[in-house]
Biotite code that builds the C-alpha atoms (Angstrom):
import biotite.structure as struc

atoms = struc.array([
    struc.Atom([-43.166, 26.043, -93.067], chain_id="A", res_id=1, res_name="UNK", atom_name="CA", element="C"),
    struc.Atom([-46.151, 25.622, -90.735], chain_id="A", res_id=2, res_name="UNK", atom_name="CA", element="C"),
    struc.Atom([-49.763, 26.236, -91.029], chain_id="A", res_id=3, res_name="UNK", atom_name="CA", element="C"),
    struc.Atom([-52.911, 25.646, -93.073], chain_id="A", res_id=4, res_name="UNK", atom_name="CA", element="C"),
    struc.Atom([-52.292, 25.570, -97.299], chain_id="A", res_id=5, res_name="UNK", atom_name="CA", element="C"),
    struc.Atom([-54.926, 25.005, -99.894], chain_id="A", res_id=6, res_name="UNK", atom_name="CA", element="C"),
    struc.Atom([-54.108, 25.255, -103.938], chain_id="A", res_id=7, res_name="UNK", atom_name="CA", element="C"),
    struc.Atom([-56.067, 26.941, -105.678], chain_id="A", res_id=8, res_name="UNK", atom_name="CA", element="C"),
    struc.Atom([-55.850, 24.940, -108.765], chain_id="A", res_id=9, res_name="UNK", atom_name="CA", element="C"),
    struc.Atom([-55.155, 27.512, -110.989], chain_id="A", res_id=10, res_name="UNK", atom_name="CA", element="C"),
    struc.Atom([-53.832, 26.353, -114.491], chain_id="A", res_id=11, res_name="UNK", atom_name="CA", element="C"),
    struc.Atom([-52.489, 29.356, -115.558], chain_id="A", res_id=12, res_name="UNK", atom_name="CA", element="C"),
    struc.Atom([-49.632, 31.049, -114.215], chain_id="A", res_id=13, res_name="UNK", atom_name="CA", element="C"),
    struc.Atom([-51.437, 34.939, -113.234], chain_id="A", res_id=14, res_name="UNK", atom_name="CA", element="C"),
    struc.Atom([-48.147, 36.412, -114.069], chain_id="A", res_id=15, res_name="UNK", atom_name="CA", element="C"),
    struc.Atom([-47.026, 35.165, -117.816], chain_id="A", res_id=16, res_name="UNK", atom_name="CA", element="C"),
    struc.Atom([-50.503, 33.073, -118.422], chain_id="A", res_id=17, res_name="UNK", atom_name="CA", element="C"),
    struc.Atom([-48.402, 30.159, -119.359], chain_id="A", res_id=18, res_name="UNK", atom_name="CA", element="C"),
    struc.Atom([-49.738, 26.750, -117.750], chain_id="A", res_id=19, res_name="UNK", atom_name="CA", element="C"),
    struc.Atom([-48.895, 25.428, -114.744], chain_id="A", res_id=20, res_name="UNK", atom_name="CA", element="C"),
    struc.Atom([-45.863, 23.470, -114.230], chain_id="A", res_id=21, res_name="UNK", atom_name="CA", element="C"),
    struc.Atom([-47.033, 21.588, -111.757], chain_id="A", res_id=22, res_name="UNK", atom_name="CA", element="C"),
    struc.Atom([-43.505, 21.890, -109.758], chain_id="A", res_id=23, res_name="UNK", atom_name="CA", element="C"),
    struc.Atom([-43.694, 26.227, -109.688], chain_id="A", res_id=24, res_name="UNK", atom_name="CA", element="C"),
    struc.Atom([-45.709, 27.165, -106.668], chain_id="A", res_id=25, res_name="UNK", atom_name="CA", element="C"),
    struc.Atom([-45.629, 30.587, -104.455], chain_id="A", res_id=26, res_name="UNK", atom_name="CA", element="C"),
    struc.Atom([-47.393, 30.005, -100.965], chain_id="A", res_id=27, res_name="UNK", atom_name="CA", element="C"),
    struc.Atom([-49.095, 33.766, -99.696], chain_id="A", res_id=28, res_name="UNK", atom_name="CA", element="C"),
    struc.Atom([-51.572, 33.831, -97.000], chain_id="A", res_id=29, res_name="UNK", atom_name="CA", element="C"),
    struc.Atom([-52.224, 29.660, -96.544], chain_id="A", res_id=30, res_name="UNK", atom_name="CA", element="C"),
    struc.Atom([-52.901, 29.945, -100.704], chain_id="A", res_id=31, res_name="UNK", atom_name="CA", element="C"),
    struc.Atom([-50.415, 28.003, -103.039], chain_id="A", res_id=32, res_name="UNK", atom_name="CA", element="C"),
    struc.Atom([-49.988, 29.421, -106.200], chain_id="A", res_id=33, res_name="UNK", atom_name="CA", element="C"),
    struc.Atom([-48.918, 27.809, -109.318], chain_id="A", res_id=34, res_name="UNK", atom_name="CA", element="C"),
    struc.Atom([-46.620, 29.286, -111.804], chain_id="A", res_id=35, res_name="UNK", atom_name="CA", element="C"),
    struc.Atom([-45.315, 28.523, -115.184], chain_id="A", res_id=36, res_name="UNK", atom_name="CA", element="C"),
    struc.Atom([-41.502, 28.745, -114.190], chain_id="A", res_id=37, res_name="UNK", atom_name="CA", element="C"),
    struc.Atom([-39.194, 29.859, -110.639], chain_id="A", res_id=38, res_name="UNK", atom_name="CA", element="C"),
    struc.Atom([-39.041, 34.479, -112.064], chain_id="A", res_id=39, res_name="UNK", atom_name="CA", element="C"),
    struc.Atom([-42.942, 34.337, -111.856], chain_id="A", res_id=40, res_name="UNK", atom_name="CA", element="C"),
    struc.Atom([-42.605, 33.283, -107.664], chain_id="A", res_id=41, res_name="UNK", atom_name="CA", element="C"),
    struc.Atom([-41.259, 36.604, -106.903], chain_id="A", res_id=42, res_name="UNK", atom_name="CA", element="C"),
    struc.Atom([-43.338, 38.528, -109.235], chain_id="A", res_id=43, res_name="UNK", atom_name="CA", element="C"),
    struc.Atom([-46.453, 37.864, -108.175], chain_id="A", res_id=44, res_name="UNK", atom_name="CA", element="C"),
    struc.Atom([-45.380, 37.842, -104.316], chain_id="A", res_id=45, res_name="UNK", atom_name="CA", element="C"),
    struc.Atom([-44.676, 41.453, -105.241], chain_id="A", res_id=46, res_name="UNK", atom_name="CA", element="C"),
    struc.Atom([-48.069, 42.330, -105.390], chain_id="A", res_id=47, res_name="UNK", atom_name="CA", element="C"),
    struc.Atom([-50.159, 38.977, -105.205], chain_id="A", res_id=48, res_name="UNK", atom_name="CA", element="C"),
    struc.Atom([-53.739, 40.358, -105.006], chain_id="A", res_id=49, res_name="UNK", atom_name="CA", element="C"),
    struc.Atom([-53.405, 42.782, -107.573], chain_id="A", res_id=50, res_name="UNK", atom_name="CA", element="C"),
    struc.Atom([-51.795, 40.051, -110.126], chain_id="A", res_id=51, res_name="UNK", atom_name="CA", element="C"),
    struc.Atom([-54.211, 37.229, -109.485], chain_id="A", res_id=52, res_name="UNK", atom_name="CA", element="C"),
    struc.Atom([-57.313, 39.292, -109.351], chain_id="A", res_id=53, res_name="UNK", atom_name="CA", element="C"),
    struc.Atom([-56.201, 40.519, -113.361], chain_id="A", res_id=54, res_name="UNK", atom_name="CA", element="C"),
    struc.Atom([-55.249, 37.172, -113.809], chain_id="A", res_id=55, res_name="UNK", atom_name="CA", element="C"),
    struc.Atom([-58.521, 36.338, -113.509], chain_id="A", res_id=56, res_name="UNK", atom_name="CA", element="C"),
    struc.Atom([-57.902, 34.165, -110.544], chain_id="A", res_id=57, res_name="UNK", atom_name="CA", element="C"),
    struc.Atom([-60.571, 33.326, -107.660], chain_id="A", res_id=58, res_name="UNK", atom_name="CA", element="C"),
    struc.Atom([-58.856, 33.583, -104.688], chain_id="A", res_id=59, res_name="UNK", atom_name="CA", element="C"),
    struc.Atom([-60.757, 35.696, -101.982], chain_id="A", res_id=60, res_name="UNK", atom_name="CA", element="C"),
    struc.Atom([-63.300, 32.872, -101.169], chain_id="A", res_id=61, res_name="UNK", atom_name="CA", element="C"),
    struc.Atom([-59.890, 30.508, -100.555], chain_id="A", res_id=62, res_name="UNK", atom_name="CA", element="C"),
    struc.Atom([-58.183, 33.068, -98.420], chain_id="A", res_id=63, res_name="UNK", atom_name="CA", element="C"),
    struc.Atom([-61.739, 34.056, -96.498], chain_id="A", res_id=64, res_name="UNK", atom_name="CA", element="C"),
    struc.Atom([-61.730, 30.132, -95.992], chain_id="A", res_id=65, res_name="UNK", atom_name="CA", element="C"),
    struc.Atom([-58.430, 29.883, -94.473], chain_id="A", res_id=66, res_name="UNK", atom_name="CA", element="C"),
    struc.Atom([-58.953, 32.953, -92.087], chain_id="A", res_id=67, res_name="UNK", atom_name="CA", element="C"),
    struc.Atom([-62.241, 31.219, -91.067], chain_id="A", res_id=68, res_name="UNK", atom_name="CA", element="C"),
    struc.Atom([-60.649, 27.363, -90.178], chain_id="A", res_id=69, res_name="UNK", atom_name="CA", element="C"),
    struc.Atom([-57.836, 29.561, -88.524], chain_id="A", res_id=70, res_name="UNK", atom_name="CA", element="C"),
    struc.Atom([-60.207, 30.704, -85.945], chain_id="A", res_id=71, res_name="UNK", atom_name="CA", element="C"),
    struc.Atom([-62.293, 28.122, -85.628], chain_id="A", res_id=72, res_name="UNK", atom_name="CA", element="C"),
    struc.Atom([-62.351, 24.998, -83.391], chain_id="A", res_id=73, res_name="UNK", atom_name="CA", element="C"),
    struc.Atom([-63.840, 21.568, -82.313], chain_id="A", res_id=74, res_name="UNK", atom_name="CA", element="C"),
    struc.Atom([-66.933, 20.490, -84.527], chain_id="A", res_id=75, res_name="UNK", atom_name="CA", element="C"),
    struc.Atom([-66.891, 23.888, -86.421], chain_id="A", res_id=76, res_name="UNK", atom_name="CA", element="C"),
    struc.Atom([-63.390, 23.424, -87.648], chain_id="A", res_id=77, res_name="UNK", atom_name="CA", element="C"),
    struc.Atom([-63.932, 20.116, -89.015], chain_id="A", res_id=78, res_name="UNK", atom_name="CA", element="C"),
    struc.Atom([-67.214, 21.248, -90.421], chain_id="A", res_id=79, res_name="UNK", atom_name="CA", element="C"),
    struc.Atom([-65.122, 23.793, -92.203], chain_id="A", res_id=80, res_name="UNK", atom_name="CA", element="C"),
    struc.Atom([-62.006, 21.391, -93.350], chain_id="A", res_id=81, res_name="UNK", atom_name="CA", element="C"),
    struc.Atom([-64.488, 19.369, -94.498], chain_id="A", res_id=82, res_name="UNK", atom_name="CA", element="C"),
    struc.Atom([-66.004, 22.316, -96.540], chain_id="A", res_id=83, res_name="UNK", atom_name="CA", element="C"),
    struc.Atom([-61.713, 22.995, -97.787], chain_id="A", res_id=84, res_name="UNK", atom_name="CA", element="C"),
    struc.Atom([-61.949, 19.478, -98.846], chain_id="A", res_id=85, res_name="UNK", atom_name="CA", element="C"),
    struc.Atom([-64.668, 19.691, -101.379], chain_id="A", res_id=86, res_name="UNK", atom_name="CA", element="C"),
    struc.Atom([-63.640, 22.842, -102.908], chain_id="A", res_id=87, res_name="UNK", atom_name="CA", element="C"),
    struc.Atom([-59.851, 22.735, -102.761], chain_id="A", res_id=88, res_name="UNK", atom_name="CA", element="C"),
    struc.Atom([-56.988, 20.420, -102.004], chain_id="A", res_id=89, res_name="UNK", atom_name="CA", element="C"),
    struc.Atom([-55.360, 20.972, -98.737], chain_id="A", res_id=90, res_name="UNK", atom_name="CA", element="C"),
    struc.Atom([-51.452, 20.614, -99.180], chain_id="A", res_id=91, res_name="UNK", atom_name="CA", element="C"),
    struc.Atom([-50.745, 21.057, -95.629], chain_id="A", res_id=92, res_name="UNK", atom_name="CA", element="C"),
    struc.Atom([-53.768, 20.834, -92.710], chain_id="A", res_id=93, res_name="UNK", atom_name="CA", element="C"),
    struc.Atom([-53.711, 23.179, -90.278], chain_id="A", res_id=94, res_name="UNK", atom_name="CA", element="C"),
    struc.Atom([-51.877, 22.711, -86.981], chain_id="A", res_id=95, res_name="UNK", atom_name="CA", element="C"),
    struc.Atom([-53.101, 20.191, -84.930], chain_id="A", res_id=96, res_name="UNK", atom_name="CA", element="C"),
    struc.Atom([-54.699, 18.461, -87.620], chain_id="A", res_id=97, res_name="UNK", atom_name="CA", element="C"),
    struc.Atom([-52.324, 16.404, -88.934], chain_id="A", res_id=98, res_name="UNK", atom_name="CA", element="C"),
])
């Protein structure tokens, strides 16, 4: 798959609350997600915002931040990677950023 990714870094799974296996990921709106096992991928794809927000997770600054570099371009896009960079790993940059 194509497009922008950051991980949030989470080190609990939001659907058991097991820790992450560091191989389990789910990938919803440019976020990656990691999970404690392959069952909690499709649970929490089932209704993602509702499971990491009572999982505690912050996830609406990530997802603001990928809508944002989406749009963006020139100077203000790498002014915003740049921003991605300190707060988050990017797994995958966006397209024509490689």
């Amino acid at each position: 798959p194509a497009g922008f990714l950051l991980d949030l870094g989470n080190e609990k799974c939001p659907i058991m609350g097991g820790d992450v296996d560091g191989k389990t990921f789910s990938h919803w709106n440019g976020l990656r997600i990691g999970h404690c096992c392959p069952p909690c991928i499709e649970d929490l794809l089932a209704a993602p915002e509702k499971a990491l927000d009572e999982a505690g997770i912050e996830w609406r600054d990530a997802a603001r931040l990928v809508e944002t570099v989406k749009a963006a371009s020139g100077e203000e896009r790498k002014a915003l990677l740049a921003e991605a960079a300190r707060k988050y790993e990017i797994v995958r940059a966006p397209e024509g950023e490689e």
